[in-house]
N, C-alpha and C positions, 0 to 999 in steps of 0.2 A: 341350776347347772345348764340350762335350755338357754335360759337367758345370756350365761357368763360364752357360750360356745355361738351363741347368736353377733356375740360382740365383739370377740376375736377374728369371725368372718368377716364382718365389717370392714375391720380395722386391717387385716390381711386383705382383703377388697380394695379397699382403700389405698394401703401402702402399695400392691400390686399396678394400681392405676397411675399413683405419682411413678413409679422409677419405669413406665410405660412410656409416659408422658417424655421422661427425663429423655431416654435411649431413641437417636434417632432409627427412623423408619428408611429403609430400601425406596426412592420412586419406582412407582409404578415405571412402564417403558414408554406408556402414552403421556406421564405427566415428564419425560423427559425438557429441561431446557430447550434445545435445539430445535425439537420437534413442535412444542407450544411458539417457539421465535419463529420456526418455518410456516409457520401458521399467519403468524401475522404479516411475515412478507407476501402472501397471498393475497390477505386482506387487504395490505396497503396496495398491491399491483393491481387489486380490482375496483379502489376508488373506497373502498369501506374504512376509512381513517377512527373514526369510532374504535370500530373493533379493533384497526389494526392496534391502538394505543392498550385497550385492557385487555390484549391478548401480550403486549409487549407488559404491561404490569404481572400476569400470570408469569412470564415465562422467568422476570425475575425474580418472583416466590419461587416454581419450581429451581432455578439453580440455587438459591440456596440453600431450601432441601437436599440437593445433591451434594452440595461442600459440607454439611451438616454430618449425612451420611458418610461422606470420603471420610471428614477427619476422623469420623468413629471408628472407624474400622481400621484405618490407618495407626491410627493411637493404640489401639487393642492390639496391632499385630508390632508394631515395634515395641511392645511391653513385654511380648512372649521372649522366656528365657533362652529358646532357641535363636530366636532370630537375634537379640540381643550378642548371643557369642559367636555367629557366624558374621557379625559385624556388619557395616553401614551397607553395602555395596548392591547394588540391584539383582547386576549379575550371578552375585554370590549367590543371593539370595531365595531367585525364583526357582530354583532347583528345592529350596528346601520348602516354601510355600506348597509348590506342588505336592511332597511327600505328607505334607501336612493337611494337606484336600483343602486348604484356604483358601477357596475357591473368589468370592471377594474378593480380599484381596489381592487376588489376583486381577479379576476384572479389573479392578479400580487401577493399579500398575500400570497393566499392560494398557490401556485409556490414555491414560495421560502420557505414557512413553510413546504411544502412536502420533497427539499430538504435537509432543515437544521435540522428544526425541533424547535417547537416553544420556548425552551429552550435554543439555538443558540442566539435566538438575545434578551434571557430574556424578552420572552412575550412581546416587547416594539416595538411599529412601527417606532418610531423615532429613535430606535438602527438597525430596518432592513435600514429606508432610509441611514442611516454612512454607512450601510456593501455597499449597494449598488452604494454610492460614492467614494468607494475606489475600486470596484471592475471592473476595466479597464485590467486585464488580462487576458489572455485563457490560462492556464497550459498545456489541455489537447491536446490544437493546438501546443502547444512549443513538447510535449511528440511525438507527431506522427512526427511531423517536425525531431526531432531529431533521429528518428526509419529512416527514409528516409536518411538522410546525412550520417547515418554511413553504409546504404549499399553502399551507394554509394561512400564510403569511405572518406569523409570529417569528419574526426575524430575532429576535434578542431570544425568544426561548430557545429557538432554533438552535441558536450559535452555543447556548451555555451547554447544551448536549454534546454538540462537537468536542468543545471544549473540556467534556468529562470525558467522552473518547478517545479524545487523542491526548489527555496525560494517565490515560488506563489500554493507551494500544499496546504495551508490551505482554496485554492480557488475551490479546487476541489469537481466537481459538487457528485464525488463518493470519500468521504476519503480517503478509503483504497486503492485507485489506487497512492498513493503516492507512497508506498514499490515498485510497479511495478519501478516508477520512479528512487527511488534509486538503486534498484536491476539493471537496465538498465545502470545508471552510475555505479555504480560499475563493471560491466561487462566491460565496454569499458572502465573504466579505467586500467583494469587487461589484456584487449585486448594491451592496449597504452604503458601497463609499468609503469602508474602512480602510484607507489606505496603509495602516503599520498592521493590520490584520492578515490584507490579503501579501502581503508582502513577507510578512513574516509567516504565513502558512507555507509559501511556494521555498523559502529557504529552507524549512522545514525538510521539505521532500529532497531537495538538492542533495541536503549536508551530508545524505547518506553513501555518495558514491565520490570518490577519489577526484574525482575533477574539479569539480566546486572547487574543492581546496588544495589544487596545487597549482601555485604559482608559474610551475617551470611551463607545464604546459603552456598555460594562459601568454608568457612573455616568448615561448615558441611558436605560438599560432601568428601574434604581432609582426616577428620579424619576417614569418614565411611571408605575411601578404606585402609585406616592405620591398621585397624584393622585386628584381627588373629581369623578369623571363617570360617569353613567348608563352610556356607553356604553364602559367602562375598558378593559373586555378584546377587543372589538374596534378600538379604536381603538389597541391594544397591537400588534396584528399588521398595523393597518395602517400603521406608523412602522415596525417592526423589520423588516428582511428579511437574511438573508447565505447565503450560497452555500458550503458546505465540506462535500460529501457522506459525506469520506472519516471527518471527524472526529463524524459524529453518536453514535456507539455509544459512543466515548469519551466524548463530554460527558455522557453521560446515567453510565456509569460513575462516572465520576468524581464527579458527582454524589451517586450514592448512596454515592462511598466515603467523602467528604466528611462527609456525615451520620451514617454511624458512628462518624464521627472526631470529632462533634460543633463542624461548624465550619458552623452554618448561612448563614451570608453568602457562602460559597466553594461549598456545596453547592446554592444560588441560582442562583449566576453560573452555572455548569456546567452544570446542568441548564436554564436557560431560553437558553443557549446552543444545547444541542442543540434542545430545542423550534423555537428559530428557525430553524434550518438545515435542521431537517427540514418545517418548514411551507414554506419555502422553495422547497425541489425539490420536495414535492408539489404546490406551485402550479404550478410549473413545468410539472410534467407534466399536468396537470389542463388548462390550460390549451394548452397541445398537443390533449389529447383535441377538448376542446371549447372554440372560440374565441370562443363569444359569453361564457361564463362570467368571470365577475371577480370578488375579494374583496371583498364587501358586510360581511358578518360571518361568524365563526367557527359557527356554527350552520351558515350556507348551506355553507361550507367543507367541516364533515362531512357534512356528505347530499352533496356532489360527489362524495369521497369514496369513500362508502361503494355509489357506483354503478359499482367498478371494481373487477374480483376480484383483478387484480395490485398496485392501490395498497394495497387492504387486505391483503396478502399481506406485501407490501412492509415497509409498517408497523408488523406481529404482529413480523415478522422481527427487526426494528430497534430494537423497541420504543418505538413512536411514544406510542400513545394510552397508557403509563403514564408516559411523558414530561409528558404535558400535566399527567398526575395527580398526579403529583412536586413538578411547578411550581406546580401549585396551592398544596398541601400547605406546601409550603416558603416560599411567598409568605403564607402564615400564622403563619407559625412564627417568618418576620422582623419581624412586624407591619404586613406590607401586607394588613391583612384584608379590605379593598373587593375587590380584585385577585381572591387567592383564593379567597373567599367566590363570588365573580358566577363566575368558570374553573371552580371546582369545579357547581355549578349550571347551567351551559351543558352542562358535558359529563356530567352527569346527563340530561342530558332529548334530546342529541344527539348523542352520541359513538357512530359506529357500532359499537364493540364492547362486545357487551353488559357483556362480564366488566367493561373500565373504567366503563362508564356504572354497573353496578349500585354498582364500588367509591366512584365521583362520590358517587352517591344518598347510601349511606349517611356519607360525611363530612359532606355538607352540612348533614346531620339534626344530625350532633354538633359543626358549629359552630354552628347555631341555638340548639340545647340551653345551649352556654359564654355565650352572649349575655345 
């Protein structure tokens, strides 16, 4: 009997340890994802690339520990016959969670509705559990992985991390950290030589905002600078305006990549693309500062300007004022010579940075000289 009761424990032991095994576990808060990845951007900003890689290996065990645990709990509570009849709805439903002390569940919810936002998974709990059965990636572990390989000059490993990144950005816990993504490859492809790489990163960024792809604009900026008025290139910027912050550094890229490629009409569009977008937010901000101020002409513009140590920061950063200078350059080179001619001469005599203002000066001189 000793024996037969000895062996039942066992086997009750035993069966007890597998469906243990089976049911995932709560992380700890210290083995959270986020927290093991913050870890390793530490490491890497201190030069520890070692660590910073097996702390970025840990942090992709910890999340999928964490999806392990969502979809469990997730699964468990969309099986309860309650929430089953009060139907799909998030809204519906966090009132009844609560009465239920589903406390989980709740966490887990309310987590990812902070991320996303309740309108992401269309109010529906059954559309967040899909998200969260497909979501088996770390973008932002593949992004720092690949910030490591290419100091360390593994260019090809580098790039294939980008490149799990940014076809897994729609995963990303901050949207907008995608551009950083593409901005990265693009860089290192223009480091590598990959000319359909780096080119096809920077369209990447573009395609997101309205400009890129409307034609009318693009054939309305043409004819403004075709035109024969005194006052060309101000009255250029007081018709054009567009708003895409993310995409300035692109256009102005692309721009110049355009020109080595020898497509002056594309290296146009691009570059007085960003021009516009970045005159754009700095009026923006500009105007914030100081409300009485308003665009009269591009002269007044740069002395606003140039009375703000962060705009001018801003815009070295971005490269705004070789923007203007590009546009100019370029708006001669398609035979918009009024345009240019008068851009390049404004921003000789008023572009707060000297370096453009001195490079203004002396084009001006050598289209005078072609005349």
């Amino acid at each position: 009997m000793k024996r037969k009761v000895f062996f039942i424990a066992i086997i009750l032991s035993a069966l007890g340890g597998i469906l243990s095994a089976q049911h995932p576990v709560k992380p700890k808060v210290s083995e959270q994802s986020w927290r093991v990845l913050a870890r390793a951007q530490v490491a890497f900003e201190r030069g520890d690339y070692g660590e910073a890689i097996v702390l970025c290996g840990e942090a992709r065990k910890s999340r999928i520990k964490e999806l392990e645990w969502n979809r469990y709990v997730m699964q468990n509570t969309l099986s309860a016959p309650e929430i089953k009849r009060k139907g799909p709805l998030i809204s519906d439903l966090i009132p009844v969670l609560k009465s239920r002390e589903d406390f989980e569940a709740l966490e887990i919810i309310n987590a990812w509705v902070d991320r996303r936002g309740a309108a992401y998974f269309d109010d529906s709990l059954p559309k967040l559990f899909d998200y969260l059965k497909r979501l088996n990636e770390y973008p932002e572990c593949d992004f720092l992985l690949a910030k490591i390989y290419r100091i360390e000059g593994e260019y090809d490993l580098a790039m294939q991390y980008l490149r799990n990144a940014r076809e897994q950005s729609d995963l990303l816990d901050v949207p907008a950290q995608k551009y950083d993504i593409y901005y990265e490859a693009a860089d290192l492809a223009k480091v590598t030589g990959d000319q359909k790489e780096w080119e096809g990163s920077l369209l990447l960024i573009v395609a997101d905002d309205g400009l890129y792809k409307d034609d009318a604009s693009k054939r309305a900026m043409v004819r403004t600078v075709q035109l024969k008025r005194k006052d060309l290139v101000d009255y250029f910027f007081m018709l054009h305006r567009y708003s895409a912050i993310n995409s300035i550094k692109a256009y102005f890229e692309l721009g110049q990549f355009y020109k080595g490629q020898k497509r002056p009409r594309d290296a146009w569009s691009m570059t007085a693309n960003g021009v516009v977008c970045a005159f754009t937010w700095m009026l923006e901000i500009l105007r914030d500062r100081n409300s009485e101020f308003s665009f009269k002409d591009l002269e007044g513009f740069f002395a606003e300007c140039g009375r703000y140590e962060d705009v001018m920061a801003w815009a070295n950063k971005n490269g705004v004022w070789r923007g203007f200078y590009d546009m100019a350059l370029s708006a001669v080179e398609n035979g918009w010579i009024n345009f240019g001619a008068s851009l390049c001469q404004t921003l000789s005599e008023s572009c707060p940075d000297s370096y453009w203002s001195a490079a203004a000066k002396k084009a001006a001189r050598d289209f005078s000289a072609k005349e």
